[in-house]
N, C-alpha and C positions, 0 to 999 in steps of 0.2 A: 378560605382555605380550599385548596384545588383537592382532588382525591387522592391525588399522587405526593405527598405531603405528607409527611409525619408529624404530629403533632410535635410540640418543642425542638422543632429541626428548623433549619432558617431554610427559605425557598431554594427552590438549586438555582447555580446560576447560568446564565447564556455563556454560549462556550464563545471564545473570544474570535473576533472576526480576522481573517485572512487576507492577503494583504489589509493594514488599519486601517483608516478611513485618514482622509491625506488632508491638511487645512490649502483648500487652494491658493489664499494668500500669500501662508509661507513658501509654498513650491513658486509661484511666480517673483516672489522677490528674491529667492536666489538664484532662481534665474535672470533676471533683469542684473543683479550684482555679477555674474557671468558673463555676461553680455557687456556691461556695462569696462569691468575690468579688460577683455578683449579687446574693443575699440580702444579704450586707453594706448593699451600695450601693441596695438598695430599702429596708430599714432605715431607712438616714441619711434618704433620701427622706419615708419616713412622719417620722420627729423633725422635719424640716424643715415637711412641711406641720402639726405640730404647733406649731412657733415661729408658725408667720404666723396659724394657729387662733389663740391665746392671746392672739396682739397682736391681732388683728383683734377679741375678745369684750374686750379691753381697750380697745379705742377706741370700742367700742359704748354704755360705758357701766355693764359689771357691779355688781352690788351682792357677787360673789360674794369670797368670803374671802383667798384670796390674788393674785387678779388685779383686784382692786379698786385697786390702788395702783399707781400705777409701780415702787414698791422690790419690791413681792413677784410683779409678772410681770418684773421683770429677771432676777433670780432664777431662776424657773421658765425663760428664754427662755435664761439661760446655760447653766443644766443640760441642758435639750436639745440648746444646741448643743454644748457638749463631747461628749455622746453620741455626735452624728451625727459630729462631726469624729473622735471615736477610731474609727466602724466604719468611715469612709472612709479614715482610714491604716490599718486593718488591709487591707481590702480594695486599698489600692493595691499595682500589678504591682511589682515589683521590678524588674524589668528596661525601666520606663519611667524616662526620663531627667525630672527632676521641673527641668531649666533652664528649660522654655516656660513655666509656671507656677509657681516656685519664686518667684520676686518676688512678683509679683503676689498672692500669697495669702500671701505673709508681712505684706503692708502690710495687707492687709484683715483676716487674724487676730489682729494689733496692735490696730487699729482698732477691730475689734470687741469685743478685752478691755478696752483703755485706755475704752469705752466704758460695758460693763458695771460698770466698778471704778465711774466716775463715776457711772454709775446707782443702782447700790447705796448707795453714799454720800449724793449730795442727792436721789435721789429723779426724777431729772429725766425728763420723757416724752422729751424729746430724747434723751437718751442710749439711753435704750429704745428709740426707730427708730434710732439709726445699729446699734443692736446687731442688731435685725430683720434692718434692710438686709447688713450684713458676715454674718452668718449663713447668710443666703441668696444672697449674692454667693457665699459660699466652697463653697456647696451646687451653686451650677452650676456654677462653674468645675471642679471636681471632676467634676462629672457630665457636664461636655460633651469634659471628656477620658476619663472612662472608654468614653464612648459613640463618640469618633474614635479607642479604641484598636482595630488591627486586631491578632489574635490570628492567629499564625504557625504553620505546621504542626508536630506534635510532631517529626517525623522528615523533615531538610530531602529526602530521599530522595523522597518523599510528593510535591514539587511537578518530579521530574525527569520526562521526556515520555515516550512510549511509546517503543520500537522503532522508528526508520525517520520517527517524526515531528518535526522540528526545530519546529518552528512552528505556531500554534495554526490548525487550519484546514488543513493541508498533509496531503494523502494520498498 
């Protein structure tokens, strides 16, 4: 028993440290998931400017082998977009709630396949823009919500205030 100690008093305790003490594993793996989801979502972005590349040299005019035709740049524009669509579901948070856009990029993923099927089948330039269009519809809408998502401290402890300060600006 120290002298500063009251006898049947429980010891005092150490006053709690400022910023906590941070697990460095946790902070580096959400960063790496940061990171990780980024390159994803610049991925899908490069696929993406490759669908509107290919329609764009296919409205120009090519002589070239398989974007010569509407059936074989549908083709080429579906393959990419499946691409970019499966790096941006890997790359989506898990913990974002997909109700603000779950609609809305269901109609547009429909759209865009039930479009592709047609394209493939007759051939049609039509069907090959709404494929373009839906593609790159489902490219932003994915990318204006990856870009409005705010990313939350690893450790809610991280956003509690100093000592003595309540308030941002109060000394």
């Amino acid at each position: 028993m120290t002298t500063s100690q009251i006898p049947g008093q429980p010891p005092p305790q150490q006053p709690p440290q400022y910023p906590p003490p941070r697990q460095p594993c946790l902070v580096l793996a959400a960063r790496v998931r940061t990171a990780r989801r980024t390159v994803l979502y610049a991925t899908a972005t490069v696929l993406t400017g490759l669908i509107v590349g290919v329609y764009a040299v296919f409205l120009s005019g090519t002589s070239g082998w398989l974007i010569s035709s509407a059936r074989g740049t549908t083709a080429i524009v579906l393959v990419l977009g499946i691409g970019a669509w499966a790096l941006q579901s890997l790359a989506r948070n898990q913990s974002l709630s997909a109700r603000d856009v779950g609609p809305v990029a269901t109609v547009l993923s429909h759209v865009a396949l039930i479009a592709a099927v047609i394209g493939l089948i007759t051939g049609s330039p039509v069907a090959l823009a709404v494929l373009v269009v839906g593609a790159t519809a489902l490219w932003l809408l994915t990318t204006v919500r990856h870009a409005s998502t705010v990313i939350g401290p690893v450790h809610p402890e991280e956003t509690a205030p100093a000592p003595g300060r309540d308030k941002v600006g109060a000394s």
